[in-house]
FIZA-113190 format. One record per residue (C-alpha): residue number from 1; residue in one letter; chain; x, y, z. Coordinates in nm, 2 decimals, decimal comma, always signed. Example, Ala and Ser with C-alpha at 12.3 -4.5 7.8 and 13.67 -1.06 7.14 Angstrom:
! residues 2
{num->1 residuo->A cadena->A x->+1,23 y->-0,45 z->+0,78}
{num->2 residuo->S cadena->A x->+1,37 y->-0,11 z->+0,71}
! end
This chain:
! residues 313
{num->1 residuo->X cadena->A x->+9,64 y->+8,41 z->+7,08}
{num->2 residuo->X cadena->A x->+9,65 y->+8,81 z->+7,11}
{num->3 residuo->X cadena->A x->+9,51 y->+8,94 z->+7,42}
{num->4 residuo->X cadena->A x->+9,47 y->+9,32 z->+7,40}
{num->5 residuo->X cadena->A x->+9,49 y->+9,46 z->+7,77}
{num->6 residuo->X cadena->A x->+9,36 y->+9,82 z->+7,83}
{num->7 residuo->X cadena->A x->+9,60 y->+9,90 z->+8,20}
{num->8 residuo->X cadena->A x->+9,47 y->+10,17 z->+8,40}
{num->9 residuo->X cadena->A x->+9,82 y->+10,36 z->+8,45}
{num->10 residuo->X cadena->A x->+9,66 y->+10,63 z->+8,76}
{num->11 residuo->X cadena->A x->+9,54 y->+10,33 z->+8,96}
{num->12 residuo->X cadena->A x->+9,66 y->+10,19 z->+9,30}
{num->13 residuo->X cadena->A x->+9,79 y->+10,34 z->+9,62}
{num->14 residuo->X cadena->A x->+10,14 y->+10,40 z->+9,43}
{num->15 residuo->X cadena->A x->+10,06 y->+10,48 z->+9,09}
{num->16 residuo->X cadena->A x->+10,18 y->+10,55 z->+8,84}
{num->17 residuo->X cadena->A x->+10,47 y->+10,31 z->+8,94}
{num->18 residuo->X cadena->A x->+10,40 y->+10,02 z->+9,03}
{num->19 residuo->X cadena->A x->+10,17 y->+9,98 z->+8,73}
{num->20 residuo->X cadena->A x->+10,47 y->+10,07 z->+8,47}
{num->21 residuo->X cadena->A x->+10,62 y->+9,82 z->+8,67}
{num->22 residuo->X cadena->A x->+10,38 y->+9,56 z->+8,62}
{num->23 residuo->X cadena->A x->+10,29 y->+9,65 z->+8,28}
{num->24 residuo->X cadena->A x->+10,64 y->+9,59 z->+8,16}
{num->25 residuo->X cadena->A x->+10,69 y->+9,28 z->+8,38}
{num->26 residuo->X cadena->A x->+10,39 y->+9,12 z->+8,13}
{num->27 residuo->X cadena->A x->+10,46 y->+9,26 z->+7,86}
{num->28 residuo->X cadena->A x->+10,82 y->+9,07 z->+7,86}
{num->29 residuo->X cadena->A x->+10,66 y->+8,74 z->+8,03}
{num->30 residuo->X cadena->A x->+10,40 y->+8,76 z->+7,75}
{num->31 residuo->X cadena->A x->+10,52 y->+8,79 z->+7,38}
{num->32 residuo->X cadena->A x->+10,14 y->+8,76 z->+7,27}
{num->33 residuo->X cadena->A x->+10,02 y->+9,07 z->+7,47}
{num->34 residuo->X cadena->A x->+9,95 y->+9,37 z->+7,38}
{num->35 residuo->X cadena->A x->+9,90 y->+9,63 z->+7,62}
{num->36 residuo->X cadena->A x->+9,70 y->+9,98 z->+7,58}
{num->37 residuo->X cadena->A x->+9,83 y->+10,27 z->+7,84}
{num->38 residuo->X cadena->A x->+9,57 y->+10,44 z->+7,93}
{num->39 residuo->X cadena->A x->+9,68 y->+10,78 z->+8,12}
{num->40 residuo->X cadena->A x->+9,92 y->+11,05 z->+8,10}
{num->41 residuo->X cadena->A x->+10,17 y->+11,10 z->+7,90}
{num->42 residuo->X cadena->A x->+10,49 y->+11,07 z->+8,15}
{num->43 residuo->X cadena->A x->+10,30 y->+10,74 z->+8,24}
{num->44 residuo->X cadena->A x->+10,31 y->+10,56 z->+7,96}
{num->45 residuo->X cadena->A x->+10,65 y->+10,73 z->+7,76}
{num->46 residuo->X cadena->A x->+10,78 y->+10,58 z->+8,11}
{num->47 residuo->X cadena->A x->+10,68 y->+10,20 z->+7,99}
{num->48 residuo->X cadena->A x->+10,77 y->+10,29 z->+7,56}
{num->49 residuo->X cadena->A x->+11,11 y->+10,40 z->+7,69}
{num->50 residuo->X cadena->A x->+11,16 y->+10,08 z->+7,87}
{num->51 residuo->X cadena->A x->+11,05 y->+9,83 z->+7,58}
{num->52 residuo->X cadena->A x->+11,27 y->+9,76 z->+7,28}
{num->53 residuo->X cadena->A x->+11,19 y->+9,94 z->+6,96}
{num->54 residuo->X cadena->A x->+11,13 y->+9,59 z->+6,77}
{num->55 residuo->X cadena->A x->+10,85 y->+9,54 z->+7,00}
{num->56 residuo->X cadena->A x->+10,68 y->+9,84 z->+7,04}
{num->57 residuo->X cadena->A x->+10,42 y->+9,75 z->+6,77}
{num->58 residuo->X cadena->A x->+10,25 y->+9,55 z->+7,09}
{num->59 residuo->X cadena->A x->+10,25 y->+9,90 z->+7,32}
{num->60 residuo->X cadena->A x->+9,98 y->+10,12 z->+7,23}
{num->61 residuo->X cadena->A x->+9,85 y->+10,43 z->+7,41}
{num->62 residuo->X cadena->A x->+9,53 y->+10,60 z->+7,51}
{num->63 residuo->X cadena->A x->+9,71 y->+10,98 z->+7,60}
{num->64 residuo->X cadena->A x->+9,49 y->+11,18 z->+7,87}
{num->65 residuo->X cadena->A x->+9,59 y->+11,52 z->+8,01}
{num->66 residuo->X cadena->A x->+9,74 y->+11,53 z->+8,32}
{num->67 residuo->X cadena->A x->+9,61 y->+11,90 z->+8,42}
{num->68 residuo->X cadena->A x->+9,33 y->+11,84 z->+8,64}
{num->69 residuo->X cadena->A x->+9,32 y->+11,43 z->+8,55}
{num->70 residuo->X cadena->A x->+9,16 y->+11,19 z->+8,80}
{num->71 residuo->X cadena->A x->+9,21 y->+10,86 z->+8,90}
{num->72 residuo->X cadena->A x->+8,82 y->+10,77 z->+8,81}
{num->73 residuo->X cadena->A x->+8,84 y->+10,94 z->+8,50}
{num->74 residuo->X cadena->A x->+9,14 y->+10,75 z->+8,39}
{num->75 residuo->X cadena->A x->+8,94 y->+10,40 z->+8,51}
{num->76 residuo->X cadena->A x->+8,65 y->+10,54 z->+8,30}
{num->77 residuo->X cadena->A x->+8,83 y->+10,55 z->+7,99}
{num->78 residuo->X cadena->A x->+9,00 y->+10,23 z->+8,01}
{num->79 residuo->X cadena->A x->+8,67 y->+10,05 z->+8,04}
{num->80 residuo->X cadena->A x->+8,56 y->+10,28 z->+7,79}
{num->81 residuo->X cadena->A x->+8,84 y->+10,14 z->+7,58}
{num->82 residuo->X cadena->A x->+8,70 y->+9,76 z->+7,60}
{num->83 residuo->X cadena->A x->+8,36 y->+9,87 z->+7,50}
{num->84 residuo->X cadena->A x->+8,49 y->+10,07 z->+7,19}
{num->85 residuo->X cadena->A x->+8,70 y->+9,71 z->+7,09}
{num->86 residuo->X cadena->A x->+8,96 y->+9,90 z->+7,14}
{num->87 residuo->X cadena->A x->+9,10 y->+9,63 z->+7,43}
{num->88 residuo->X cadena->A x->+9,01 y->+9,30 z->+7,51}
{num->89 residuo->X cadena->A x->+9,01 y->+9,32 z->+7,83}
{num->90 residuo->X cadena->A x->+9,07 y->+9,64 z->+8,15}
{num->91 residuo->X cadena->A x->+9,29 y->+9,58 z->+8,42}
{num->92 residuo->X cadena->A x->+9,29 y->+9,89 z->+8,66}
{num->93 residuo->X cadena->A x->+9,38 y->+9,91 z->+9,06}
{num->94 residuo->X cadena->A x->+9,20 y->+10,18 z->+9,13}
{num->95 residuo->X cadena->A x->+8,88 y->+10,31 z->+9,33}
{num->96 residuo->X cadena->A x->+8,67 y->+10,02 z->+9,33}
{num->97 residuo->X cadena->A x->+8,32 y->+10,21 z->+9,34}
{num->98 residuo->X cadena->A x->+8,43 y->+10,37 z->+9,03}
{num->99 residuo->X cadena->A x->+8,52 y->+10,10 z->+8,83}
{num->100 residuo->X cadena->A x->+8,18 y->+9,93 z->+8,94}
{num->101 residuo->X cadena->A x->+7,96 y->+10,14 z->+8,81}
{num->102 residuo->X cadena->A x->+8,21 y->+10,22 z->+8,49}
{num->103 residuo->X cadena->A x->+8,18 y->+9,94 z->+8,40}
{num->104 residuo->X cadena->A x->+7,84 y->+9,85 z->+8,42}
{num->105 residuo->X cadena->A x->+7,78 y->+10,16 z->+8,24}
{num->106 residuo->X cadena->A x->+8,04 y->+10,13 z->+7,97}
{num->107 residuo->X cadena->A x->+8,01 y->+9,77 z->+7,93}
{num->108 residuo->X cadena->A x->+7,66 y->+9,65 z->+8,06}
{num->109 residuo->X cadena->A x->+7,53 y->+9,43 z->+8,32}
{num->110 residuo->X cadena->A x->+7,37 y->+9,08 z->+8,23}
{num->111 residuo->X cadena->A x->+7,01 y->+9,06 z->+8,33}
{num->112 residuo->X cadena->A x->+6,87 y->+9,02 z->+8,69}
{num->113 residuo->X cadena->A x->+7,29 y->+9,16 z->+8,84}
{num->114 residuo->X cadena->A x->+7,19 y->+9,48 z->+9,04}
{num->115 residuo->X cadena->A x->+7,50 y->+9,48 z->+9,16}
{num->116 residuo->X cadena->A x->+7,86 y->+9,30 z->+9,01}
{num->117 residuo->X cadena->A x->+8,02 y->+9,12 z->+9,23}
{num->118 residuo->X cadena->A x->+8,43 y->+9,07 z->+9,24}
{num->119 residuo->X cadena->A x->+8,54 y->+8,75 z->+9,29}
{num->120 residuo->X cadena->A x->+8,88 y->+8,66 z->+9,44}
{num->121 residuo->X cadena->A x->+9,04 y->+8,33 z->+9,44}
{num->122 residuo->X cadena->A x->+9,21 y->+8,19 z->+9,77}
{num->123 residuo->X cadena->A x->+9,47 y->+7,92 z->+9,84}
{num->124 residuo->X cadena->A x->+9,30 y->+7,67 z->+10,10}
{num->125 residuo->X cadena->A x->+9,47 y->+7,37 z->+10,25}
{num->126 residuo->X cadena->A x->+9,25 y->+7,14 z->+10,00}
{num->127 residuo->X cadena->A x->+9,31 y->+7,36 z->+9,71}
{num->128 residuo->X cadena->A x->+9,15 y->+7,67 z->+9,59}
{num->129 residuo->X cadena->A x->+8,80 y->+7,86 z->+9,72}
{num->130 residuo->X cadena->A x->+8,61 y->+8,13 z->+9,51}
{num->131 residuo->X cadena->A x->+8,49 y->+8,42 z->+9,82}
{num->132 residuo->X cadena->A x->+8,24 y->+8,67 z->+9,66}
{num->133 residuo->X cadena->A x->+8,18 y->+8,93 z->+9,71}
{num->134 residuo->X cadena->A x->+8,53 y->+9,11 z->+9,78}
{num->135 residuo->X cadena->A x->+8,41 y->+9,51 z->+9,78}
{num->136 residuo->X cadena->A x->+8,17 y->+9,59 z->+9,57}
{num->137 residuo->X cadena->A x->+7,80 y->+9,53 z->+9,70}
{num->138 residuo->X cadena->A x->+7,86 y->+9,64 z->+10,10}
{num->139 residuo->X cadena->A x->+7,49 y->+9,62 z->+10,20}
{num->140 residuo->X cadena->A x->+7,32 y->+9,34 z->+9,97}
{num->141 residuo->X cadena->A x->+6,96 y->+9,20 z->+10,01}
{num->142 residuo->X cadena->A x->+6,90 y->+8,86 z->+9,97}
{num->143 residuo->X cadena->A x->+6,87 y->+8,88 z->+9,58}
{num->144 residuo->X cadena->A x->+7,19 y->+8,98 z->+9,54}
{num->145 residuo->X cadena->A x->+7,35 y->+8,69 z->+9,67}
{num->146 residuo->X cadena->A x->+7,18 y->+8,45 z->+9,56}
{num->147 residuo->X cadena->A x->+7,24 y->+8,61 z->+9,22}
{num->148 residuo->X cadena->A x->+7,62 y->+8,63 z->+9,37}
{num->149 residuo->X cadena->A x->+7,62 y->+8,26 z->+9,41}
{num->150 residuo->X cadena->A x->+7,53 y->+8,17 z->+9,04}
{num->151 residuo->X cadena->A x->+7,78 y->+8,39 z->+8,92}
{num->152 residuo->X cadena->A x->+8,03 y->+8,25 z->+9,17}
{num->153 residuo->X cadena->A x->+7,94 y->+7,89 z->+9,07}
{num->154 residuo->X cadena->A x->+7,99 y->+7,97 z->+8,72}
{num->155 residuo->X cadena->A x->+8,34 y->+8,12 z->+8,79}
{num->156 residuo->X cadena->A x->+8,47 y->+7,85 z->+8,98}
{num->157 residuo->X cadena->A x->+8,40 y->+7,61 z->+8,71}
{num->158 residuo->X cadena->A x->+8,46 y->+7,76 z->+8,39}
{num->159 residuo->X cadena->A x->+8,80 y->+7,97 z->+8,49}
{num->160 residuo->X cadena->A x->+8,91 y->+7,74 z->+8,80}
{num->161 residuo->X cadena->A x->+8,80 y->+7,39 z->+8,62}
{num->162 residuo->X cadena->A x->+8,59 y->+7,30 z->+8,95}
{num->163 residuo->X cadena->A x->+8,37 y->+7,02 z->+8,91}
{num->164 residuo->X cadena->A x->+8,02 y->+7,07 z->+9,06}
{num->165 residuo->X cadena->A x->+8,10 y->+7,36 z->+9,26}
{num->166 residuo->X cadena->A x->+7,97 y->+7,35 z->+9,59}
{num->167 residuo->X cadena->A x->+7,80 y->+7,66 z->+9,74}
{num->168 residuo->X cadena->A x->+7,82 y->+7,84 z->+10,09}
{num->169 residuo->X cadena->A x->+7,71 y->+8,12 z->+10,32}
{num->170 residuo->X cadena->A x->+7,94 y->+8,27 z->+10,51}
{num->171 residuo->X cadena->A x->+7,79 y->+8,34 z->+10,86}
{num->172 residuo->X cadena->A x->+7,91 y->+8,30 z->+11,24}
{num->173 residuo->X cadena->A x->+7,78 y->+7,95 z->+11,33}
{num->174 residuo->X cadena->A x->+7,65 y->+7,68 z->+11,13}
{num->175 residuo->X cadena->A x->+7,34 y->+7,63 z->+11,31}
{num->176 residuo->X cadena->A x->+7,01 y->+7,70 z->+11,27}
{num->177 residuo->X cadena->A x->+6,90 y->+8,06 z->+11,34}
{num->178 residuo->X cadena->A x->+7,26 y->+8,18 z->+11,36}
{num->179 residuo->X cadena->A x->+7,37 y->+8,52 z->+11,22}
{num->180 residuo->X cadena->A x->+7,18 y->+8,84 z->+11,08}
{num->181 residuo->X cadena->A x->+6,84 y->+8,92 z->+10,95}
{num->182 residuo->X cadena->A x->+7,00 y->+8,87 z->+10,58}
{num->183 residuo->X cadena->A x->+7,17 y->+8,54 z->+10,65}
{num->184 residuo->X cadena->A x->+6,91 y->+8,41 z->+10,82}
{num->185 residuo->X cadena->A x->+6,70 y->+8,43 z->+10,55}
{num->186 residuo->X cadena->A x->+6,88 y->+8,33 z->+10,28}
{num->187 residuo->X cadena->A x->+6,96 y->+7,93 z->+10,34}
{num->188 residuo->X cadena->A x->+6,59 y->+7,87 z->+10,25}
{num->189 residuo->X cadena->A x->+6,64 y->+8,02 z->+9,96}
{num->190 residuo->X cadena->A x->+6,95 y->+7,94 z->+9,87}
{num->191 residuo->X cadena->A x->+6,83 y->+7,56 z->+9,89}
{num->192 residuo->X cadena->A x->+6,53 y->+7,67 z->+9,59}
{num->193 residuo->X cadena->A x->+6,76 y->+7,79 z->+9,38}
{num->194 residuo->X cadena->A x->+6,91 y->+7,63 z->+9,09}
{num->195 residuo->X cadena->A x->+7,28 y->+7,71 z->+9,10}
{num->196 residuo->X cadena->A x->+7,46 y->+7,65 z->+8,70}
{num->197 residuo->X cadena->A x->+7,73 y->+7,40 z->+8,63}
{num->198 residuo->X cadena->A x->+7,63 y->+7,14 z->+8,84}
{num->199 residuo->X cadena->A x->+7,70 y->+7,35 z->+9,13}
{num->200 residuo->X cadena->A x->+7,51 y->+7,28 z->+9,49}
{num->201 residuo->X cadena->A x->+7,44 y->+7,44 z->+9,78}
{num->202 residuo->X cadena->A x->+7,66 y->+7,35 z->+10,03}
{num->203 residuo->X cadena->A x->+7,50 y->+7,53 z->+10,34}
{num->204 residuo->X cadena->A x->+7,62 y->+7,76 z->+10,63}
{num->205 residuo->X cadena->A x->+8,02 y->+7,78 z->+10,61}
{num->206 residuo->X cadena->A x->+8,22 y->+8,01 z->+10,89}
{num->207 residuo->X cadena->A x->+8,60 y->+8,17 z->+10,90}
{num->208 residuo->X cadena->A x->+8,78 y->+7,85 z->+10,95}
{num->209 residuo->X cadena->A x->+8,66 y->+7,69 z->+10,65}
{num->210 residuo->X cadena->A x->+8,74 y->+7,95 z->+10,41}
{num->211 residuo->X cadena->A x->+9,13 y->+7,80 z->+10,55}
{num->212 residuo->X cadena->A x->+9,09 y->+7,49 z->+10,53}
{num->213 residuo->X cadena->A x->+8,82 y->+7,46 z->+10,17}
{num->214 residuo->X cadena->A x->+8,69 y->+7,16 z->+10,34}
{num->215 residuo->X cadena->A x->+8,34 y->+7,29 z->+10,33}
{num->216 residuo->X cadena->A x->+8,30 y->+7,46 z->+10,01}
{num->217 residuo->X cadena->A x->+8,44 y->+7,61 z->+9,69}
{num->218 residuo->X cadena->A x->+8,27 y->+7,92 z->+9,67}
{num->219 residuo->X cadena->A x->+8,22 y->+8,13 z->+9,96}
{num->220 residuo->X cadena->A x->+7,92 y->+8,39 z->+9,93}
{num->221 residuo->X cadena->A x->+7,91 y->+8,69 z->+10,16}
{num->222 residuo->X cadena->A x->+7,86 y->+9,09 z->+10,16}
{num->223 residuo->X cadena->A x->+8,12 y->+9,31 z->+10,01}
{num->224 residuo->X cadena->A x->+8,19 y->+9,46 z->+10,39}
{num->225 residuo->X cadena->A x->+8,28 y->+9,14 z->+10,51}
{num->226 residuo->X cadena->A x->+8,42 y->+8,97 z->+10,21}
{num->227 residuo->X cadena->A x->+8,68 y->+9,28 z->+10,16}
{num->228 residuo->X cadena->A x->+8,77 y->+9,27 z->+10,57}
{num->229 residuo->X cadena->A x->+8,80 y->+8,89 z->+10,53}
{num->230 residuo->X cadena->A x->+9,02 y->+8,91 z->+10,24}
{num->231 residuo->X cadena->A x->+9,26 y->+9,20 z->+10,35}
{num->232 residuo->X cadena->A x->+9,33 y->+9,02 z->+10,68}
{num->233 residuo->X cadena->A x->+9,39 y->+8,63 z->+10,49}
{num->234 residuo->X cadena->A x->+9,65 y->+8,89 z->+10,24}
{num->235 residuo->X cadena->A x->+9,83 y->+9,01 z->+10,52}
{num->236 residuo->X cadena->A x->+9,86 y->+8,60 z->+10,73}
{num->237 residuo->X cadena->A x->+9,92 y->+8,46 z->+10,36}
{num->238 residuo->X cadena->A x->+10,22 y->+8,71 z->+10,32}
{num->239 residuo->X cadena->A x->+10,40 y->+8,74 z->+10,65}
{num->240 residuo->X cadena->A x->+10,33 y->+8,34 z->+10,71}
{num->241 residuo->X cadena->A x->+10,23 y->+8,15 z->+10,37}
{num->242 residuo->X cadena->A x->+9,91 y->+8,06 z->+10,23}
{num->243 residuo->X cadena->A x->+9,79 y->+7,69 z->+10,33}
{num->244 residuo->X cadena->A x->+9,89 y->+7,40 z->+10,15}
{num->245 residuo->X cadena->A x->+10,19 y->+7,59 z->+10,05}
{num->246 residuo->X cadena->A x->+10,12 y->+7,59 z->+9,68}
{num->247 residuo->X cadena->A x->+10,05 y->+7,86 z->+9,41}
{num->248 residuo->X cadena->A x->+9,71 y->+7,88 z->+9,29}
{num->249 residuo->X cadena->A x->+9,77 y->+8,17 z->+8,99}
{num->250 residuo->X cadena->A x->+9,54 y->+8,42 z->+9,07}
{num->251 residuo->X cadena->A x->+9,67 y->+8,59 z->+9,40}
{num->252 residuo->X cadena->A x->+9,43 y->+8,74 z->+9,63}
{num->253 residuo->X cadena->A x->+9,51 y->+9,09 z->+9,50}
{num->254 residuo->X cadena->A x->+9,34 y->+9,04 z->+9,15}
{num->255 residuo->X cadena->A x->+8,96 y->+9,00 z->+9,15}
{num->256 residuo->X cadena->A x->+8,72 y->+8,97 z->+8,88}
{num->257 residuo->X cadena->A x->+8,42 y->+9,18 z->+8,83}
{num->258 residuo->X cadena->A x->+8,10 y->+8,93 z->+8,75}
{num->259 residuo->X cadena->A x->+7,80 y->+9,00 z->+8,60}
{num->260 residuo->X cadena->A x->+7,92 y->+9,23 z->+8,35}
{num->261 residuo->X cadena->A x->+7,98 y->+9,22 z->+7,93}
{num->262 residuo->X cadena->A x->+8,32 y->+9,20 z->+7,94}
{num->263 residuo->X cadena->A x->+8,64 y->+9,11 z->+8,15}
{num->264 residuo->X cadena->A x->+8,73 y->+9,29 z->+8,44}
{num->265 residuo->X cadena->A x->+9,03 y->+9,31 z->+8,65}
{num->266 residuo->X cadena->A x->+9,07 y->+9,49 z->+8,95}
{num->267 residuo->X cadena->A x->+9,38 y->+9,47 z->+9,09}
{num->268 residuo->X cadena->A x->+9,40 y->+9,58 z->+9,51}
{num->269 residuo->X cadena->A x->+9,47 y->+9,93 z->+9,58}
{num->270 residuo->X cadena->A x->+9,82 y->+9,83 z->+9,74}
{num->271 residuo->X cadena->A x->+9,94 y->+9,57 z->+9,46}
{num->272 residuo->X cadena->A x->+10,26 y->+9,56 z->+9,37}
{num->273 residuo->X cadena->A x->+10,42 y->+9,57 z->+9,02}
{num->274 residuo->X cadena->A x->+10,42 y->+9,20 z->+9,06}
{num->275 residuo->X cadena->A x->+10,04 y->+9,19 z->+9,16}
{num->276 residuo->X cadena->A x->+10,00 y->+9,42 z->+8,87}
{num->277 residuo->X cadena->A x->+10,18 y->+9,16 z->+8,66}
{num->278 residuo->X cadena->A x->+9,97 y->+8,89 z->+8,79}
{num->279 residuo->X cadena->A x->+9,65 y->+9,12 z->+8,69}
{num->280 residuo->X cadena->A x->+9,75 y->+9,16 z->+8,33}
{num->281 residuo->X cadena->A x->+9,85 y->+8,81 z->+8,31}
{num->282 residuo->X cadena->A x->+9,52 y->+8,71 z->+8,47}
{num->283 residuo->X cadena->A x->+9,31 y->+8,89 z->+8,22}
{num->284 residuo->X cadena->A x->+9,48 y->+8,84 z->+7,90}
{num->285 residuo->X cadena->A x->+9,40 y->+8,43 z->+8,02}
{num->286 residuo->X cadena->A x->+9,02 y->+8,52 z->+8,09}
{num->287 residuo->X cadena->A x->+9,02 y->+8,71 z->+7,73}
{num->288 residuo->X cadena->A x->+9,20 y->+8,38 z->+7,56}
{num->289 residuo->X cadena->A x->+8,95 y->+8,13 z->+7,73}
{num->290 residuo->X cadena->A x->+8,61 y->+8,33 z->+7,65}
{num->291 residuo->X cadena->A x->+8,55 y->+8,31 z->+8,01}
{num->292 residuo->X cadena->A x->+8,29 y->+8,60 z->+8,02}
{num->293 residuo->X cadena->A x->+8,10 y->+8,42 z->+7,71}
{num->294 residuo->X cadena->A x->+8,13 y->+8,05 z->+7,90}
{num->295 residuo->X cadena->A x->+8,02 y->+8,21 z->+8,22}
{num->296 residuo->X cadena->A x->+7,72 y->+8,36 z->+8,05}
{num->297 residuo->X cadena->A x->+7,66 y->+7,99 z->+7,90}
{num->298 residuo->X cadena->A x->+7,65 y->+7,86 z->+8,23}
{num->299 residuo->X cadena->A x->+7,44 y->+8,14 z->+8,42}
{num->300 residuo->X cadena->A x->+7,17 y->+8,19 z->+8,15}
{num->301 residuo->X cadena->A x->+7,15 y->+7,80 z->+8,01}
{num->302 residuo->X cadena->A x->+6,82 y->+7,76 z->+7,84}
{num->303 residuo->X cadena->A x->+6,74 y->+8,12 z->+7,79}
{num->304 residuo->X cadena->A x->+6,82 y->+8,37 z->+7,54}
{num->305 residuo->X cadena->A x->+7,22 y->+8,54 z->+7,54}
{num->306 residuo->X cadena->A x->+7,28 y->+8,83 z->+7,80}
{num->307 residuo->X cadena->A x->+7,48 y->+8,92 z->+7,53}
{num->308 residuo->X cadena->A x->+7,16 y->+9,11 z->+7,36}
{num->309 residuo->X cadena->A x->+6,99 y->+9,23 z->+7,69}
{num->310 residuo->X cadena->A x->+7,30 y->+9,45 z->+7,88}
{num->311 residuo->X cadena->A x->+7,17 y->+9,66 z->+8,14}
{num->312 residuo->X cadena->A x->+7,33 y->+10,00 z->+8,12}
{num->313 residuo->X cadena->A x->+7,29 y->+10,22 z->+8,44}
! end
């Protein structure tokens, strides 16, 4: 199946590089793919020039300026792309602010998300955990995570195949009475609410067992800790070896935005041409299962398709 991938080419700590990297590593992994260069000109000719002539018919560009061009703006556009059916699906490493609130504008947010969420996926020593959110709502209230944990649920079963999902808060004891003002008040609630695809709350989970995925499959915290949490696990993973020892295939460096009407990548700010690579991949196999539409199944079961009631900010 075609997958049409709009690639942010200005996005990441060493772009445009690493992303021509990347691009080209899917693009010849991938004969199904087709990519959609979004930036400047030297950007993409830099990919075209590297791809042979017989396939070119899967490269296509979105050309931007360079004079005066910004990262955002670049982001913007690529997200602008999917709404326009232009792509399938956006895969950018840049400023993840930007692409937040791009896309919710560009693409809409489902009903009752005040904030998407991304979702990265982690190797544990019992398999794979789902920690949301990674760096996009810093300073949530108690709404938005429990919206977070739907979404999360959702996402662990329908792109991970995770049976009954089972639910955490990440705090700093598992006692009761134990952390802030927000997680404090949130296991009550948490308990009340009726998680999607058979998923169940799991209760008060800390550091350790985001290593060990003993506890539960999807972790649910702010985006201030979930981003600190993650960027220190990267760095162990890499100098020492995730636990278990086995590859998951989604690295920590690629995160999905949830809660939005379309597929999202966001790639980290330092990735690679091979995290890049894994990105692309990543979305083009979102795009090819309907994740977004099976998610939405999930989320809103029994009521009418977000599909027709986007939020636009």
């Amino acid at each position: 199946m075609t997958a049409r991938i709009a690639v942010d080419l200005l996005g990441g700590d060493h772009a445009p590089a690493v992303v021509v990297d990347g691009a080209l590593r899917a693009f010849q992994d991938d004969p199904s793919l087709h990519l959609l260069l979004v930036g400047p000109h030297d950007a993409a000719d830099a990919v075209l020039a590297a791809v042979d002539p017989a396939q070119r018919d899967r490269m296509g560009t979105l050309p931007m300026p360079a004079v005066e061009l910004h990262p955002d703006d670049v982001a913007r556009a690529s997200l602008r792309a999917v709404a326009d059916g232009l792509a399938d699906a956006a895969v950018s490493a840049g400023n993840t602010a930007a692409i937040v609130v791009s896309s919710a504008r560009a693409l809409g947010r489902w009903p009752g998300v005040r904030r998407p969420p991304l979702a990265a996926v982690l190797p544990t020593a019992a398999g794979r955990l789902v920690l949301l959110d990674v760096g996009s709502a810093v300073d949530p209230d108690e709404h938005t995570l429990i919206t977070h944990a739907r979404l999360g649920a959702a996402y662990a079963a329908v792109a991970h195949g995770v049976t009954a999902p089972r639910v955490g808060l990440l705090t700093i004891g598992t006692e009761r009475g134990k952390g802030d003002r927000l997680r404090r008040a949130l296991p009550s609630l948490f308990a009340e609410t009726d998680l999607p695809a058979g998923a169940r709350y799991a209760g008060l989970v800390e550091g350790q067992d985001v290593v060990t995925g003993d506890a539960a499959d999807v972790v649910v915290t702010d985006g201030f800790t979930g981003n600190v949490l993650l960027k220190g696990l990267e760095t162990a993973y890499a100098r020492l070896g995730p636990p278990g020892g086995d590859a998951i295939g989604v690295p920590p460096r690629v995160a999905l935005l949830l809660g939005v009407a379309g597929t999202v990548v966001v790639c980290h700010g330092a990735a690679s041409g091979a995290d890049l690579a894994d990105g692309i991949a990543f979305a083009a196999r979102m795009h090819r299962r309907a994740a977004v539409a099976a998610m939405a199944d999930h989320v809103f079961e029994n009521q009418q398709s977000p599909h027709n009631e986007v939020t636009h900010e």
